[in-house]
C-alpha positions in Angstrom: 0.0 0.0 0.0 1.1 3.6 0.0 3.1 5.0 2.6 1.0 7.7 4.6 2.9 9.5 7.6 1.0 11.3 10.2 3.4 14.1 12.3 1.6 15.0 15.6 -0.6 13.0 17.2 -2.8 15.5 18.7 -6.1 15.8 18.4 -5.9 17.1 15.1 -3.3 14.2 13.9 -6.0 11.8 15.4 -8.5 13.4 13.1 -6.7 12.3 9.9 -5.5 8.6 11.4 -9.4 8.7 11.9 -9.6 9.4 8.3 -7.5 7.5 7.0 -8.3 4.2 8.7 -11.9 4.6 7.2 -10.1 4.7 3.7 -10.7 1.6 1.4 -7.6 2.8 -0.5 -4.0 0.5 0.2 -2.6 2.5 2.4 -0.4 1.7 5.3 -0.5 4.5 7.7 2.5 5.7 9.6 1.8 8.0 12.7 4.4 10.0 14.9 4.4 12.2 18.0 7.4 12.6 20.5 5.2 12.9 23.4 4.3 9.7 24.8 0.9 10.4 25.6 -0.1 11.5 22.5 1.1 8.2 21.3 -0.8 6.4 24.3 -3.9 8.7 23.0 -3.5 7.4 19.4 -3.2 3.8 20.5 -7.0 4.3 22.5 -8.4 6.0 19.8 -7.3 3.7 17.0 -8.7 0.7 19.1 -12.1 1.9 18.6 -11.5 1.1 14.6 -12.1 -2.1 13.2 -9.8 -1.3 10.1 -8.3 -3.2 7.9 -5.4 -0.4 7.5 -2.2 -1.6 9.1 -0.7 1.6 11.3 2.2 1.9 12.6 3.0 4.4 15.4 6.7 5.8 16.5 8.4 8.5 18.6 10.4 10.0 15.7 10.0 11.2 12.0 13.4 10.0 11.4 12.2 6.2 11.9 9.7 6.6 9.0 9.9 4.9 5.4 12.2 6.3 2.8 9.1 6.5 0.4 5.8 8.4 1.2 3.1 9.1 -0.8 1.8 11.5 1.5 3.3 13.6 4.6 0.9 15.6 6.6 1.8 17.7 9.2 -0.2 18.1 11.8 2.5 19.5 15.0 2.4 22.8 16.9 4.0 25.8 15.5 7.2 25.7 17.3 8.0 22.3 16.1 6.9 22.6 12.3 9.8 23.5 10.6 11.9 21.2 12.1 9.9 18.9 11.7 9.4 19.1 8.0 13.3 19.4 7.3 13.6 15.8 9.3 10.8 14.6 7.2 11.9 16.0 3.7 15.3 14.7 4.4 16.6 11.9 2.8 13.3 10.9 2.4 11.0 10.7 -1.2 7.8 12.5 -0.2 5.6 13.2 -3.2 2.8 15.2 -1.2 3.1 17.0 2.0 -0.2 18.7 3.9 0.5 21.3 6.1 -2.3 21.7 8.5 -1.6 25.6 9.7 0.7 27.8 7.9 4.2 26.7 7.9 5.8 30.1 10.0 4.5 32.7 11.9 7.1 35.5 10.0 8.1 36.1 6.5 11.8 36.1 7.6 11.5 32.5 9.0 9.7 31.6 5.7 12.6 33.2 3.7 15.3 30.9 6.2 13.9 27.9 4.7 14.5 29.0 0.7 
């Protein structure tokens, strides 16, 4: 199936593993959060789906596949731009969803160019 990563596991991140297990697509759904209660949160919540979508949950974006289809973004705004340069590096990721806007200045914007 396609490679689908999940970064923060919040309640918005839970919101698209929510989606996502009710897909009938292949996928094979990858969700991360450093904080282990939001991966203790995940865990309950995805026990409530009878899916047929494997997921796998980890602590880091650095233990995901080489090859996504699809990274979305779902982490609070101090952690979002680090967090997409650990998941754009060394790593084949042909569509990334940011869920809020990627900085809160122009001149942190322009750092990443």
């Amino acid at each position: 199936g396609k490679n689908v990563g999940v970064i923060g596991l919040g309640r918005l991140g839970r919101r698209y593993l929510e989606g996502l297990l009710r897909s009938t697509g292949e996928l094979c759904i990858w969700g991360v959060d450093s904080n282990e209660d939001s991966l203790k949160q995940a865990r309950h919540h995805i026990s409530h789906f009878n899916s047929r979508v494997p997921i796998t949950l980890l602590n880091s974006v650095t233990d995901l596949p080489s090859n996504l289809e699809v990274g979305i973004s779902a982490t609070t705004a101090d952690a979002r731009v680090s967090t997409l340069r650990q998941l754009l590096e060394g790593r084949n990721v042909r569509y990334v969803i940011l869920e809020k806007v990627l900085t809160q200045s122009l001149s942190e914007s322009a750092q990443l160019m």
